[in-house]
Phi, psi and omega in degrees: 000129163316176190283138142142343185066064189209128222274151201249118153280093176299090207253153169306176164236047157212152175266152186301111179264009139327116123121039174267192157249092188287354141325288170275008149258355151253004135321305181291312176289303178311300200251040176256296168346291178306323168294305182298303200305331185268325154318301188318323199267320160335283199305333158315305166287333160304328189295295210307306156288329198238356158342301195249355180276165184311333190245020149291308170307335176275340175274307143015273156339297157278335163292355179299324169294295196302333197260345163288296179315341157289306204261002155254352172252344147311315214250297184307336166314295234276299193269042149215050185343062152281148196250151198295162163280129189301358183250023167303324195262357143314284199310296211306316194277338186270299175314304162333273162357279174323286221281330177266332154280332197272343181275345166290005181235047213014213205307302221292332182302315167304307193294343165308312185294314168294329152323287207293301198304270178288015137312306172310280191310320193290304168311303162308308169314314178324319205274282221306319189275355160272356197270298162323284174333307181263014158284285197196113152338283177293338137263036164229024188287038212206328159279332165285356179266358185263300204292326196278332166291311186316316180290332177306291166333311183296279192258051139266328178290337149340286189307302180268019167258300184301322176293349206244015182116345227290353172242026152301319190296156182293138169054026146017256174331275161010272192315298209296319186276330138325305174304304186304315165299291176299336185262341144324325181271318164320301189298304199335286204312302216281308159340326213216002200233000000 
């Protein structure tokens, strides 16, 4: 055992892909993939802006979430060889975007945007994990134990965008309700493109 005593588990980095529905898991994997990366790039642009402001560590925090949730779903790309969406290089620039105009409108305008995002996501995992459930519990628990801590994340940061002002910022709905229309065309896009 290594120092701390704590056992190094060796895994492949490809999965038995016999008897899945490889459709619909590189749907799932293609635009959760596709999902984590452009949160990252949100939350990027809030760092760029709202970085040094009080409600930089809190935004900090959750992006911190998102770049672990990335970086699992990078290694799942890999072991259920799926290929990324031809539309990373859009999301890498429209996430930013987002995330650095809803932080240009301050504290309550990011967190509007972090409501309208992760509700869409957390609302999406949802689907997904019933959509798992009625393929086969048991052979998708390991992906389904990834999306349901993951949506859990999603809504907390939910959570701690409605504690932090979030339905203060001008034009709330407005805002909330736009945001969310990209990102349903965002999933629609990234699943199939």
């Amino acid at each position: 055992l290594p120092a701390g005593g704590v056992s190094l588990r060796l895994c492949s980095t490809r999965v038995a892909l016999e008897g899945i529905n490889k459709p619909v898991i590189d749907r799932i994997i293609r635009v959760d993939h596709a999902g984590e990366y452009g949160a990252n790039r949100i939350y990027a642009g809030q760092m760029a802006v709202l970085g040094r402001s009080s409600v930089g560590p809190i935004i900090r925090q959750m992006w911190n979430q998102e770049k672990d949730h990335l970086k699992k779903f990078d290694e799942l790309m890999v072991a259920y060889r799926v290929r990324p969406t031809v539309l990373l290089p859009f999301w890498n620039v429209a996430g930013f975007v987002l995330g650095a105009g809803s932080a240009l409108l301050g504290k309550k305008g990011a967190m509007a945007c972090t409501v309208a995002v992760e509700e869409s996501i957390s609302d999406h995992y949802n689907s997904q994990i019933r959509t798992l459930m009625e393929e086969d519990p048991e052979k998708y628990k390991e992906l389904l134990q990834i999306i349901k801590r993951f949506r859990d994340d999603e809504r907390e940061h939910h959570d701690i965008g409605l504690e932090h002002d979030a339905e203060a910022a001008p034009a709330y709905s407005v805002l909330k309700t736009a945001i969310q229309l990209g990102c349903k065309a965002a999933i629609f896009l990234s699943e199939r493109i």
